[in-house]
VOTI-224873 format. One record per residue: residue number from 1; residue in one letter; x, y, z of N, C-alpha, C in turn. Coordinates in Angstrom, 1 decimal. Example, Ala and Ser with C-alpha at 12.3 -4.5 7.8 and 13.67 -1.06 7.14 Angstrom:
{atom 1 'A' {13.2 -5.7 7.8} {12.3 -4.5 7.8} {13.2 -3.3 7.8}}
{atom 2 'S' {12.8 -2.2 7.1} {13.7 -1.1 7.1} {12.9 0.0 7.9}}
***
This chain:
{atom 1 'X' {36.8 45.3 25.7} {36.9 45.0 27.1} {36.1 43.7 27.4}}
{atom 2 'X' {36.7 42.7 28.0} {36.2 41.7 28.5} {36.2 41.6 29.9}}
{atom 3 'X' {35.6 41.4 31.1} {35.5 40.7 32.1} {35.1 39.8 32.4}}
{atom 4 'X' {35.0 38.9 33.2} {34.6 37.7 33.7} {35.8 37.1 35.3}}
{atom 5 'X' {34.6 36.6 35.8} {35.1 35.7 37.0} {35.3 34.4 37.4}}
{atom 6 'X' {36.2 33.9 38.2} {36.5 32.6 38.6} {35.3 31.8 38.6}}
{atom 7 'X' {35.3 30.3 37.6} {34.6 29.5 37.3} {34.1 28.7 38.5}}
{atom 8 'X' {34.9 29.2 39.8} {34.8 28.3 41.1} {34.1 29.3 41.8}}
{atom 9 'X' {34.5 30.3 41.2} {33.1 30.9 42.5} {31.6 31.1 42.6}}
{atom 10 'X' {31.0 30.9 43.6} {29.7 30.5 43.6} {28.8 31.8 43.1}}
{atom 11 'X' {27.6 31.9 42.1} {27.2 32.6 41.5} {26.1 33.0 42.8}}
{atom 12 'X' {25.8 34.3 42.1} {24.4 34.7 43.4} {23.3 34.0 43.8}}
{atom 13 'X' {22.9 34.2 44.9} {21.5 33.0 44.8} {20.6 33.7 43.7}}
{atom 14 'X' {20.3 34.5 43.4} {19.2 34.6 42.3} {19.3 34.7 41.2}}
{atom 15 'X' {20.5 33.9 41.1} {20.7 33.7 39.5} {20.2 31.8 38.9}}
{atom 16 'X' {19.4 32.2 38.1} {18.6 31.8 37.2} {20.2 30.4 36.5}}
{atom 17 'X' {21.2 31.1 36.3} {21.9 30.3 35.5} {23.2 30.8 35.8}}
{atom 18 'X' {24.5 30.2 35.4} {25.5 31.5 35.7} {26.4 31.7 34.0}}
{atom 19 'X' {25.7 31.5 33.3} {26.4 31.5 31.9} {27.7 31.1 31.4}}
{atom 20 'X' {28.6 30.0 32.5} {29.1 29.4 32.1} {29.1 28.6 30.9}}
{atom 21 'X' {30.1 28.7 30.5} {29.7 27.4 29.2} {30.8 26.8 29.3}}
{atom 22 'X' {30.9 25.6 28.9} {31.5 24.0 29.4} {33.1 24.2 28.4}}
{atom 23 'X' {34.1 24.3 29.3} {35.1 24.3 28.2} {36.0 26.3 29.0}}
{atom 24 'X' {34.6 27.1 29.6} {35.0 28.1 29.1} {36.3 28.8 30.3}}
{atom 25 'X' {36.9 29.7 30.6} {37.7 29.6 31.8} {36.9 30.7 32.8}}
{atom 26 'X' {35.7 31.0 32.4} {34.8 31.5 33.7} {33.9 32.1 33.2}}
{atom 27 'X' {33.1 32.8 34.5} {31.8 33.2 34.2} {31.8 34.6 33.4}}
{atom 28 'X' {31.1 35.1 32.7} {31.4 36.3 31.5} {30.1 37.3 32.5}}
{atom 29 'X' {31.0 38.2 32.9} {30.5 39.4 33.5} {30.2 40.5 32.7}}
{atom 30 'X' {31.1 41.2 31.8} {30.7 42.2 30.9} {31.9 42.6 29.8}}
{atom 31 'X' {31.2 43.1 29.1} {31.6 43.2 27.5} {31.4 44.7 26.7}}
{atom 32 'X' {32.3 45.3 26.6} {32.1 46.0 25.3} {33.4 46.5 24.4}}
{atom 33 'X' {33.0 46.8 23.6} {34.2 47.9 22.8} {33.6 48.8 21.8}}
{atom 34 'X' {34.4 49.7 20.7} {34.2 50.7 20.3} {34.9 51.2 19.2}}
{atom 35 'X' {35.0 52.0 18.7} {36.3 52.6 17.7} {36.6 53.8 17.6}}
{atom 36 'X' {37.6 54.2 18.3} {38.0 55.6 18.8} {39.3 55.9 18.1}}
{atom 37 'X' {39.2 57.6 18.2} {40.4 58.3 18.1} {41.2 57.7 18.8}}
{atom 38 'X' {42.9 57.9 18.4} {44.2 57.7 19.4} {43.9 58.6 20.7}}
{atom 39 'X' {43.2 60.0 20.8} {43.5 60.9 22.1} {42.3 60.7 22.8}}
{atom 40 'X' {41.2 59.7 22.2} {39.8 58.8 23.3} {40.2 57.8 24.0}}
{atom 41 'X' {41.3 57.5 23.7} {42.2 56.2 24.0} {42.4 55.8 26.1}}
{atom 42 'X' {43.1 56.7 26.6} {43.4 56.9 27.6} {41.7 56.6 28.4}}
{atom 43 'X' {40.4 57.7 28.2} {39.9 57.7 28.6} {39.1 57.3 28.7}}
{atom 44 'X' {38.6 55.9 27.4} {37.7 55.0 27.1} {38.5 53.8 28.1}}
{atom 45 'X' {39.7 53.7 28.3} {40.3 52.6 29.3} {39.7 52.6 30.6}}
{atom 46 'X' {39.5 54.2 31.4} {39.2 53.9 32.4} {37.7 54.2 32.3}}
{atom 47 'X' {36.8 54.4 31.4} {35.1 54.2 31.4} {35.3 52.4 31.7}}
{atom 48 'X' {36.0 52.3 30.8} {35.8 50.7 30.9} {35.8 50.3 32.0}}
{atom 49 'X' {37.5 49.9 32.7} {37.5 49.8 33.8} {36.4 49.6 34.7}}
{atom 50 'X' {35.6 50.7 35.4} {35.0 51.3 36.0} {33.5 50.9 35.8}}
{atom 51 'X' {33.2 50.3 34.3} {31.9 49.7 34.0} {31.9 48.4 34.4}}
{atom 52 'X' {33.5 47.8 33.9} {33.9 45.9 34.6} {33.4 46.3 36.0}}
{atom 53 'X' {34.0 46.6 37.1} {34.0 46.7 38.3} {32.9 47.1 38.9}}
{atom 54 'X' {31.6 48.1 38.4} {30.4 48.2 39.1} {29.4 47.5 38.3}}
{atom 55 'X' {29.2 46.3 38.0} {28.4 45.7 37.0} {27.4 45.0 37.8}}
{atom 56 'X' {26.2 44.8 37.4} {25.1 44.2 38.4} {25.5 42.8 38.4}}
{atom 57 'X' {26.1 42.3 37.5} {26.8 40.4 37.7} {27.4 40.4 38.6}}
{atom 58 'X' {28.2 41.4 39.5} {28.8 40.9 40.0} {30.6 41.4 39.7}}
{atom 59 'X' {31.5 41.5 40.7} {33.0 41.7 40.8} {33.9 40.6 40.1}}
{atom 60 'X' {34.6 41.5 38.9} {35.0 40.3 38.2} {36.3 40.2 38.8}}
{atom 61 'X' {37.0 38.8 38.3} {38.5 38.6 38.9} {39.1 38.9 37.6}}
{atom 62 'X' {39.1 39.2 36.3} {39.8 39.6 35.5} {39.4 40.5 34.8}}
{atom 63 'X' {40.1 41.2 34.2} {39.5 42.5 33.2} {40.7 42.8 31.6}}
{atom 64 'X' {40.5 42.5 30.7} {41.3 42.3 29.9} {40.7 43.3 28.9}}
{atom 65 'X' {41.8 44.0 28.2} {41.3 45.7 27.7} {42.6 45.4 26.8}}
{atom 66 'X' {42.0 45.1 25.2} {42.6 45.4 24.4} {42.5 46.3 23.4}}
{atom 67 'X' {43.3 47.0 22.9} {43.8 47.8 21.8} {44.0 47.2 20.3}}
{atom 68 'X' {43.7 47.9 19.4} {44.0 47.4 17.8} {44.2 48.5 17.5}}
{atom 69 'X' {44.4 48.5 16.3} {45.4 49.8 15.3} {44.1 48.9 14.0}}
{atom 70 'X' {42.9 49.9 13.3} {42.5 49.7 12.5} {43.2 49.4 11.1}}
{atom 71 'X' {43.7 48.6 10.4} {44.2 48.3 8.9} {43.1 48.2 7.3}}
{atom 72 'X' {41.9 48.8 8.2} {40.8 49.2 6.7} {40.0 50.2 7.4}}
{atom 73 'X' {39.8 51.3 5.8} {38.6 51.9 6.2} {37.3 51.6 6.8}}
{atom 74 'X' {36.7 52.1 7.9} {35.5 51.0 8.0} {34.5 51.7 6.8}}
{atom 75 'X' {33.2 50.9 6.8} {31.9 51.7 6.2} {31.2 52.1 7.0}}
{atom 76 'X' {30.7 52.7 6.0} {29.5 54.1 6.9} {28.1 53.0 6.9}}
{atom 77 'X' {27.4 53.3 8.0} {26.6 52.4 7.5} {25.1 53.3 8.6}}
{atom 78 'X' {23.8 53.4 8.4} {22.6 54.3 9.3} {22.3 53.8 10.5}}
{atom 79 'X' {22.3 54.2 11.4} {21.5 53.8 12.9} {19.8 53.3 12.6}}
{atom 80 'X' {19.5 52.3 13.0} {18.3 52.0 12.4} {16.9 53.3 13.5}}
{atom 81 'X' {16.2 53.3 12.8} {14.9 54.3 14.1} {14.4 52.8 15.7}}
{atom 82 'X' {14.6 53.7 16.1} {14.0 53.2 17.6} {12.6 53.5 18.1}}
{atom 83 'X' {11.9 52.1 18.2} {10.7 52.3 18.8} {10.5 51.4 19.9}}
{atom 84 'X' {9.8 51.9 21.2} {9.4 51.0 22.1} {7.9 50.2 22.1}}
{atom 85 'X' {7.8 49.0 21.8} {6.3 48.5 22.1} {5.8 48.5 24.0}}
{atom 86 'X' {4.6 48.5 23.8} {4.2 48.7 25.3} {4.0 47.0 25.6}}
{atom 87 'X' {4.6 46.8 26.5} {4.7 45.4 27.1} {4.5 45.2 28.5}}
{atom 88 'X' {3.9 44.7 29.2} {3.8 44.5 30.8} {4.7 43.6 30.9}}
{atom 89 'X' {4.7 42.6 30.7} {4.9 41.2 31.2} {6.0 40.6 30.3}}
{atom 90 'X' {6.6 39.2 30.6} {7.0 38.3 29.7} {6.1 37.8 29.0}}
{atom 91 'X' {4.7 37.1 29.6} {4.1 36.3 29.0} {3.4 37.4 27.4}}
{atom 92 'X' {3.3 38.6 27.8} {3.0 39.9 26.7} {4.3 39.7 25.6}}
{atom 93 'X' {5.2 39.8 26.3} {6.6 39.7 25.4} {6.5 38.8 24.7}}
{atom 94 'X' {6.5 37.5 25.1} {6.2 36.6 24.2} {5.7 36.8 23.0}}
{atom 95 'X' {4.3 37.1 22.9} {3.1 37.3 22.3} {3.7 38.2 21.1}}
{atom 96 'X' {4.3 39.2 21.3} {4.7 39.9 20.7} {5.9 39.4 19.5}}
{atom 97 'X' {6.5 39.1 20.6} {8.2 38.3 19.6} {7.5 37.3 18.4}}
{atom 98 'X' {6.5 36.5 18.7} {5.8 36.0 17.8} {5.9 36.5 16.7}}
{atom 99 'X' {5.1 37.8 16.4} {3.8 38.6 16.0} {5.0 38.9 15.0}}
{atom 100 'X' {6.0 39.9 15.5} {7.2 40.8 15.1} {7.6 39.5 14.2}}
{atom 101 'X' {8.3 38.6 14.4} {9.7 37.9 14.0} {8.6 37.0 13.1}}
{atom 102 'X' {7.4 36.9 12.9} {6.3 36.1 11.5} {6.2 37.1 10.9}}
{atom 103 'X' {5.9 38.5 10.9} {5.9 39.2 9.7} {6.9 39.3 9.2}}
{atom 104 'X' {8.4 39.0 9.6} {9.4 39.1 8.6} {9.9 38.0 8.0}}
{atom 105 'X' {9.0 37.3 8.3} {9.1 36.4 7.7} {9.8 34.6 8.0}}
{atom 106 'X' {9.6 35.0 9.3} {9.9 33.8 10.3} {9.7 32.6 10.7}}
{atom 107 'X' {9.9 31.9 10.7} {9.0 30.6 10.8} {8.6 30.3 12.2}}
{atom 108 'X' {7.7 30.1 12.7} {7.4 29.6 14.0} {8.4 28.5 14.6}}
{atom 109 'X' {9.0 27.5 13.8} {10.1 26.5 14.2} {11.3 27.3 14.8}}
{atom 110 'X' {11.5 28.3 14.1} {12.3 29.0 13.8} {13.4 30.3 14.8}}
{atom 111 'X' {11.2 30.6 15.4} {11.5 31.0 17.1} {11.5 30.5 17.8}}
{atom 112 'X' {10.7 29.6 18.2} {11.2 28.7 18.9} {12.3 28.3 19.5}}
{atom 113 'X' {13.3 28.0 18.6} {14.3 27.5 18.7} {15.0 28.6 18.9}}
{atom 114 'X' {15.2 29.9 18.6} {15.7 31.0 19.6} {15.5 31.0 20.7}}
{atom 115 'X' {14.0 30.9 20.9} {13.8 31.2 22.6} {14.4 30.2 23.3}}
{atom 116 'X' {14.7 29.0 22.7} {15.0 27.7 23.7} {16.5 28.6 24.0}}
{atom 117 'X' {17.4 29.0 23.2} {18.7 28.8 23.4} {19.0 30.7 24.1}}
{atom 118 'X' {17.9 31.2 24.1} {17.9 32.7 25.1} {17.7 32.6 26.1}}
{atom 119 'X' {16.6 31.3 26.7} {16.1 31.2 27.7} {17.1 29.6 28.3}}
{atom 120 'X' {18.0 29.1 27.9} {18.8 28.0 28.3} {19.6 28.3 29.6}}
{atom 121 'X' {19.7 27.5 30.3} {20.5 27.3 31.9} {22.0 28.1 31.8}}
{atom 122 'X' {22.4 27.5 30.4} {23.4 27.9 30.3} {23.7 28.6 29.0}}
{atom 123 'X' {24.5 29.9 29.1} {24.3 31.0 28.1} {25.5 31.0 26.9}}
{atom 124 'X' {25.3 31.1 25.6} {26.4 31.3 24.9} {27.4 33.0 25.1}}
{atom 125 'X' {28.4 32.6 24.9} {29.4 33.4 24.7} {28.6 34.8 23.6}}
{atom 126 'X' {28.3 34.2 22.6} {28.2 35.1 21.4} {26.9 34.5 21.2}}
{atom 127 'X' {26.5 35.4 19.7} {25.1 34.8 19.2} {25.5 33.5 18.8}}
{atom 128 'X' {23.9 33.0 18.3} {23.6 31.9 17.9} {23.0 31.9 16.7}}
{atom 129 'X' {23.4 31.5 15.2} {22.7 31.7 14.1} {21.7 30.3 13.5}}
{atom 130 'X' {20.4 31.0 13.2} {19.3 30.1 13.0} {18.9 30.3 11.8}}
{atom 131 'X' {18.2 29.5 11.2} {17.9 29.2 9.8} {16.3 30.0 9.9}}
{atom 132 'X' {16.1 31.1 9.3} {14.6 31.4 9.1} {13.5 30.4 9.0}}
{atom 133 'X' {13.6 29.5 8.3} {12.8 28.3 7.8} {12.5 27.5 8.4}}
{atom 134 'X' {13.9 26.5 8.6} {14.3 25.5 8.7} {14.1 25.6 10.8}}
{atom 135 'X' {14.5 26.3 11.0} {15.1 26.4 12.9} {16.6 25.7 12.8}}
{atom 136 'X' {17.0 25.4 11.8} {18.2 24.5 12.4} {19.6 26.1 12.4}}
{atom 137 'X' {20.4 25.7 13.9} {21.0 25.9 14.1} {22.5 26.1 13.2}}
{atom 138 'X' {23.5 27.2 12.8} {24.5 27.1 12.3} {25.9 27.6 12.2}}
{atom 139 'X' {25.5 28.2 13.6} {27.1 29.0 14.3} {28.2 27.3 14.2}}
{atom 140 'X' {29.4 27.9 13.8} {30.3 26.7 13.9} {30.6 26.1 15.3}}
{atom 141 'X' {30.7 27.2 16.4} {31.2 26.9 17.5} {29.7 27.2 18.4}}
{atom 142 'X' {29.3 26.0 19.2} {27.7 26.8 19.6} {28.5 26.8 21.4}}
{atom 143 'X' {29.5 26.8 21.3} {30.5 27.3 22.9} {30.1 29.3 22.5}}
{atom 144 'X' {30.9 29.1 21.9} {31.4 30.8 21.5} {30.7 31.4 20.7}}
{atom 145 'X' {29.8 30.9 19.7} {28.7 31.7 19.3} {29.7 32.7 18.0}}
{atom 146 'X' {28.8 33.8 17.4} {29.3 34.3 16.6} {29.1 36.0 17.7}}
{atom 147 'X' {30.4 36.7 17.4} {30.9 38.2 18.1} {30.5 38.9 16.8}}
{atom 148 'X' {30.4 40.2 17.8} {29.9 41.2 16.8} {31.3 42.1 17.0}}
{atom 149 'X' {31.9 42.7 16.2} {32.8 43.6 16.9} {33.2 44.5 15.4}}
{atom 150 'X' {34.4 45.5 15.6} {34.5 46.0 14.6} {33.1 47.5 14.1}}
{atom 151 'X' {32.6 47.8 16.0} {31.5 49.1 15.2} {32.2 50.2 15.9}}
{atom 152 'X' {32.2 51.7 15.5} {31.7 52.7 16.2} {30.2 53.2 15.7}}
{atom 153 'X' {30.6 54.6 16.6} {29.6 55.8 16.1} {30.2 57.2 15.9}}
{atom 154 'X' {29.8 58.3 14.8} {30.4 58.9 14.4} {30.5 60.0 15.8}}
{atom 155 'X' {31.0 60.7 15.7} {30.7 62.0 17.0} {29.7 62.7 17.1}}
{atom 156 'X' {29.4 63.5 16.0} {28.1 64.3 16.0} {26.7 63.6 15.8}}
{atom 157 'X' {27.0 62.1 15.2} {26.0 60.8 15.4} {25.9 60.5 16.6}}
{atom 158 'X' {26.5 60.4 17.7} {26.5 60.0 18.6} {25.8 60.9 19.5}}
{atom 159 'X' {26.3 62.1 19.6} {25.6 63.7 20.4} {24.0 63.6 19.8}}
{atom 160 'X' {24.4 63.4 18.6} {22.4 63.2 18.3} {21.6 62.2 19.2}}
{atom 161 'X' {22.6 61.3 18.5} {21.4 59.7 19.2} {21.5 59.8 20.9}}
{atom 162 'X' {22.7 60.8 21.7} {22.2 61.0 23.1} {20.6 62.0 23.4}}
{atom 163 'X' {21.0 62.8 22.1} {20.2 63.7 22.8} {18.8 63.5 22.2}}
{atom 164 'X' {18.6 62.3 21.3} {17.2 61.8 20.9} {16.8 60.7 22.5}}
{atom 165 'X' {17.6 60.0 22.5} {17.4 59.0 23.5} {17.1 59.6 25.0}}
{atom 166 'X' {17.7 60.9 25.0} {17.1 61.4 26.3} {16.0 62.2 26.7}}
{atom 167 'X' {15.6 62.2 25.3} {14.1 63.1 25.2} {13.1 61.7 25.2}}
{atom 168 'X' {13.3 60.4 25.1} {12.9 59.5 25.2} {13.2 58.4 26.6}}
{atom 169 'X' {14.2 59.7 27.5} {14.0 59.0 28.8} {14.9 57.7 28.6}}
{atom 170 'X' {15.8 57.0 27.8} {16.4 56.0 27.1} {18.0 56.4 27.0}}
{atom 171 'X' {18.8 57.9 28.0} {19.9 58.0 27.4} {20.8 57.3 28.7}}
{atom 172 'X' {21.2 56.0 28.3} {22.2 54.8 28.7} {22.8 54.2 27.8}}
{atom 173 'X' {24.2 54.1 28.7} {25.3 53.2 27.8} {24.6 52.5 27.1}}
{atom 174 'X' {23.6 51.4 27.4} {23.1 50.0 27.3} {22.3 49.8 25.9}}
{atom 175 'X' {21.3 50.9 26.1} {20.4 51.2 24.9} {21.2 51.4 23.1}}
{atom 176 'X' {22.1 53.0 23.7} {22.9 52.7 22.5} {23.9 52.4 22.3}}
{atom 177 'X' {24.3 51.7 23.1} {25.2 50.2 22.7} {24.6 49.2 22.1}}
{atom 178 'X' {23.8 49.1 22.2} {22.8 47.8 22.0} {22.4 48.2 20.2}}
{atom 179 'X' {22.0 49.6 20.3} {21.1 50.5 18.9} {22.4 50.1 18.1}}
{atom 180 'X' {23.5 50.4 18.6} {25.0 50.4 17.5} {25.0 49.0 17.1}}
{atom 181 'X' {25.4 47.9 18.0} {25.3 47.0 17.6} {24.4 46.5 16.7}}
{atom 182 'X' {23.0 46.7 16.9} {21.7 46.0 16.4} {21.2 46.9 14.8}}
{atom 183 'X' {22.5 47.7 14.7} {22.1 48.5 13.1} {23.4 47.8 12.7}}
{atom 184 'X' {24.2 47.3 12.9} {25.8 46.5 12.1} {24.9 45.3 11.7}}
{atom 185 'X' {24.5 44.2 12.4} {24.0 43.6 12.1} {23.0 43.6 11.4}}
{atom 186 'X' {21.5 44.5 11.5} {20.7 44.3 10.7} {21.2 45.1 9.4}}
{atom 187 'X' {22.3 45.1 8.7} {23.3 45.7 7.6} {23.9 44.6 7.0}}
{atom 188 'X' {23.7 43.6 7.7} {25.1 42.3 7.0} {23.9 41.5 6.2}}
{atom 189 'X' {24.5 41.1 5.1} {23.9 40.8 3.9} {23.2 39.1 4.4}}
{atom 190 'X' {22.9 38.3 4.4} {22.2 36.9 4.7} {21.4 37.1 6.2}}
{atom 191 'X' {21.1 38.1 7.0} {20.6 38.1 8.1} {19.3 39.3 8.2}}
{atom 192 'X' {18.3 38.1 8.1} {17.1 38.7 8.5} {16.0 39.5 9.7}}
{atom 193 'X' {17.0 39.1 11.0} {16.3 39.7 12.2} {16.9 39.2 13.1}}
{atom 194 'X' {17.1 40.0 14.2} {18.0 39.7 15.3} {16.9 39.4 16.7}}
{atom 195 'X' {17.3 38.7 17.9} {16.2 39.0 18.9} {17.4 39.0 20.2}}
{atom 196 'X' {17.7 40.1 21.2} {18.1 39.7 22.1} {17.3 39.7 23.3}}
{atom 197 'X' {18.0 39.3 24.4} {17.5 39.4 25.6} {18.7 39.7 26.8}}
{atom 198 'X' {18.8 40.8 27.3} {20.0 41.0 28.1} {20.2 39.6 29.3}}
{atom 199 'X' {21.3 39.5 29.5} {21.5 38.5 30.9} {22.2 39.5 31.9}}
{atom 200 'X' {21.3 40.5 31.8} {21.7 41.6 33.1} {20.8 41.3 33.9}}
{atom 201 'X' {20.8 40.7 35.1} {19.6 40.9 36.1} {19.0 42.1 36.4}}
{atom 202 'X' {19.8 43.2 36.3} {18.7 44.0 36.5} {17.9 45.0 35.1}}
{atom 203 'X' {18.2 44.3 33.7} {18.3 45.1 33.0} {17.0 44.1 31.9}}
{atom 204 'X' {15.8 44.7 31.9} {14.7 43.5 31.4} {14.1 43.9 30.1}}
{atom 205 'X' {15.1 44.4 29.4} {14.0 45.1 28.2} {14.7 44.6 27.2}}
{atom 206 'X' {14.3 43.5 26.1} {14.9 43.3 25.2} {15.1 43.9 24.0}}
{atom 207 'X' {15.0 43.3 22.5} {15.0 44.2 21.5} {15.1 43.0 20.3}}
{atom 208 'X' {14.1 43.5 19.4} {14.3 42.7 17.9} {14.5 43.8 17.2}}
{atom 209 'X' {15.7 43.5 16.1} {15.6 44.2 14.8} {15.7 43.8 13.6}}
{atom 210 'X' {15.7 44.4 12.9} {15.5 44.3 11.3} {15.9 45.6 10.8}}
{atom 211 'X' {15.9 45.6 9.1} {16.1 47.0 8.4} {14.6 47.0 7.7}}
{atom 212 'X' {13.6 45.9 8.4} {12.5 46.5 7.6} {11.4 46.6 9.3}}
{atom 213 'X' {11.8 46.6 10.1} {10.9 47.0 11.4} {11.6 48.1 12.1}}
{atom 214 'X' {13.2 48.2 11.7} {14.2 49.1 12.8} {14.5 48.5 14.1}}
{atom 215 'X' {14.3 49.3 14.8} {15.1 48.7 16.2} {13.7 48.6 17.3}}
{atom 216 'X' {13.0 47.2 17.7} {12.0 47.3 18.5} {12.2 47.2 19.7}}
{atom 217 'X' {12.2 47.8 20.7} {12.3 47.6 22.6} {11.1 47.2 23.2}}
{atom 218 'X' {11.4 46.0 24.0} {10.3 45.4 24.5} {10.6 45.1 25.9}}
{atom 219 'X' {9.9 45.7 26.6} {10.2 46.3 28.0} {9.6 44.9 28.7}}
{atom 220 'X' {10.1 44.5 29.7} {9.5 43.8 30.9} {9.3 41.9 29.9}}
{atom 221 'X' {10.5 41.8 29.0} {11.0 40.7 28.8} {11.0 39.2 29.6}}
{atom 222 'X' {11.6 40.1 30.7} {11.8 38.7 31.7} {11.3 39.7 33.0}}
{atom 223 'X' {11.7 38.8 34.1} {11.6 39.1 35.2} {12.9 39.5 35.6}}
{atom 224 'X' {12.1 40.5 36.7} {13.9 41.3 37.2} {14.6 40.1 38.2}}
{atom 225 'X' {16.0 40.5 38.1} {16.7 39.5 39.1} {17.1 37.9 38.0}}
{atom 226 'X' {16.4 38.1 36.6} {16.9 36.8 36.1} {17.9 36.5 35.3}}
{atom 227 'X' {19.0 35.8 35.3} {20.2 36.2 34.8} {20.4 35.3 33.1}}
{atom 228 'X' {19.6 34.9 32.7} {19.1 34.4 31.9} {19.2 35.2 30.6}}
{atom 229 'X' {19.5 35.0 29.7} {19.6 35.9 28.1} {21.0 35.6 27.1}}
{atom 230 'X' {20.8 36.4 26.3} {21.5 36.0 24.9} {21.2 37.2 23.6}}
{atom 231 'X' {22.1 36.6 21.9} {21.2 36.9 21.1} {21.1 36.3 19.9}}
{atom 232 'X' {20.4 35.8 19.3} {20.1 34.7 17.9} {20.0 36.1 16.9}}
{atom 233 'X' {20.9 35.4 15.9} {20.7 36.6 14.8} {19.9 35.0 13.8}}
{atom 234 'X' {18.5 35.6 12.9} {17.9 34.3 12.1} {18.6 34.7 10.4}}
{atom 235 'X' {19.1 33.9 10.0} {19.8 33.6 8.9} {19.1 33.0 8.0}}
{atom 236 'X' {19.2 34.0 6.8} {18.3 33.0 5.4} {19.1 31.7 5.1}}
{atom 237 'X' {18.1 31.1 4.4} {18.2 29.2 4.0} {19.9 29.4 3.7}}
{atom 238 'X' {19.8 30.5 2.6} {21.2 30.5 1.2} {22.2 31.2 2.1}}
{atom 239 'X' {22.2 31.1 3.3} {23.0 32.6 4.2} {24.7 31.9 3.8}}
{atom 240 'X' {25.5 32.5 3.4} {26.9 32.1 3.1} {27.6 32.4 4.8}}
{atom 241 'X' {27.7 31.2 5.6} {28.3 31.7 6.7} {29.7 31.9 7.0}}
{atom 242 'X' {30.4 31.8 6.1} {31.9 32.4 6.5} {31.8 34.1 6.1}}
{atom 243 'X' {31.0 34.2 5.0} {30.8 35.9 4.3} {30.1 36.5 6.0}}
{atom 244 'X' {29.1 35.8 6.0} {28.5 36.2 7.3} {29.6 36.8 7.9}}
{atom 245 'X' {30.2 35.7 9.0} {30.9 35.6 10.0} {32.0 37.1 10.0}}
{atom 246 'X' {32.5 36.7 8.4} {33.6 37.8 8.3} {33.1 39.2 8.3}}
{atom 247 'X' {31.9 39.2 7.6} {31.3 40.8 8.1} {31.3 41.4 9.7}}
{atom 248 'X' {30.6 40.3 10.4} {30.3 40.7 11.9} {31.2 40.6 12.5}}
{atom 249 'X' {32.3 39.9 12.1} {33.4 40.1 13.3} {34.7 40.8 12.8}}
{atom 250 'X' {35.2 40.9 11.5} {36.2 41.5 11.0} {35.9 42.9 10.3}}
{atom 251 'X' {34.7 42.9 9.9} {35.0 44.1 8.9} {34.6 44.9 10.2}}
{atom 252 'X' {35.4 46.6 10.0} {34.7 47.7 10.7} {33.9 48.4 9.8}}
{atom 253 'X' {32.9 49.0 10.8} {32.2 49.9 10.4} {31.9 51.1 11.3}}
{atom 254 'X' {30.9 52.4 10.6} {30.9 53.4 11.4} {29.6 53.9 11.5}}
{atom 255 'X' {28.9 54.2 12.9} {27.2 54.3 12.3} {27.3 55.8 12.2}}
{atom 256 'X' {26.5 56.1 11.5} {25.7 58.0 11.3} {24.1 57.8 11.6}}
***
């Protein structure tokens, strides 16, 4: 499901930025998909639906809800463990993102140049892939960024990870939407650690992961009300980006 609204209409006053990007045919309101049975089908249309239209961005003028017919098995692949650090602040966040993304081995150049393009006026479409080392940038298209797509979650994986997440006060679409995605990626072979930052105004807790930290939640990111965010996945020197590419956007997979 994609939504998004008219490029001409005026964005809220407390928005920070309106994540247009130059080229694009509007502003990108909300995003997901999934991988279901044929008889989830019906009723994953109208969750959708219903999540386009009450979204904190704002009333979209389009809503576009596509269907595929899978043509490969996907792979099985683990939910990584979820842990929250205690964070007050951004300026704490910061501090932290540092700390996290140098023990794995990160370059200082490296974040930087994430944060510039998380915290930019104007937002990519998709991630942004960065060089661990180097900071140099190497998504082909830095309009559209690199999509994640192609995950589910198993059923009785899923009833778990609700009913862990709610003993954790954490059971929302957003979190394990976010956990699904942020275990496909920290699985794809050339990518070292991921850092997002939602561009929900009202949603301020970001997340770094890896398969050797898991999944980190870092509460109080930004400030509420700022529409600001993204996600840089950091890519080793040798990262083969078409193998990349083709993992995160073509192959399916299935988390347990």
């Amino acid at each position: 499901m994609r939504a998004s609204r008219s490029a001409q209409r005026r964005p809220s006053a407390r928005s920070r930025n309106n994540t247009q990007s130059p080229g694009s045919a509007g502003v990108h309101i909300s995003g997901a998909e999934g991988i279901y049975d044929d008889t989830e089908i019906t009723g994953i249309i109208s969750a959708y639906a219903r999540r386009a239209l009450r979204h904190p961005r704002g009333r979209p003028d389009e809503i576009v809800i596509t269907i595929e017919a899978l043509h490969r098995k996907p792979g099985k692949i683990p939910l990584l463990p979820i842990t929250t650090l205690e964070c007050n602040a951004p300026d704490e966040a910061y501090v932290l993102i540092f700390k996290a993304l140098s023990d794995l081995g990160i370059s200082s150049k490296a974040i930087s140049a994430a944060l510039r393009v998380l915290t930019a006026e104007t937002s990519m479409r998709g991630a942004s892939l960065i060089r661990i080392r180097s900071g140099r940038r190497a998504e082909p298209d830095r309009i559209r960024g690199v999509r994640v797509s192609g995950l589910g979650i198993e059923r009785v994986s899923g009833r778990r990870l609700s009913q862990k997440l709610s003993r954790l006060n954490l059971d929302t679409t957003t979190v394990g939407e976010a956990l699904v995605l942020a275990s496909k990626v920290a699985s794809c072979p050339g990518i070292a650690a991921e850092i997002c930052i939602s561009d929900d105004p009202d949603y301020t807790t970001g997340y770094i992961a890896s398969r050797e930290s898991g999944y980190l939640r870092i509460p109080n990111i930004k400030n509420h009300g700022e529409m600001y965010g993204g996600r840089v996945f950091f890519i080793r020197e040798d990262a083969a980006i078409e193998k990349l590419m083709d993992y995160l956007e073509k192959t399916p997979v299935i988390l347990y």
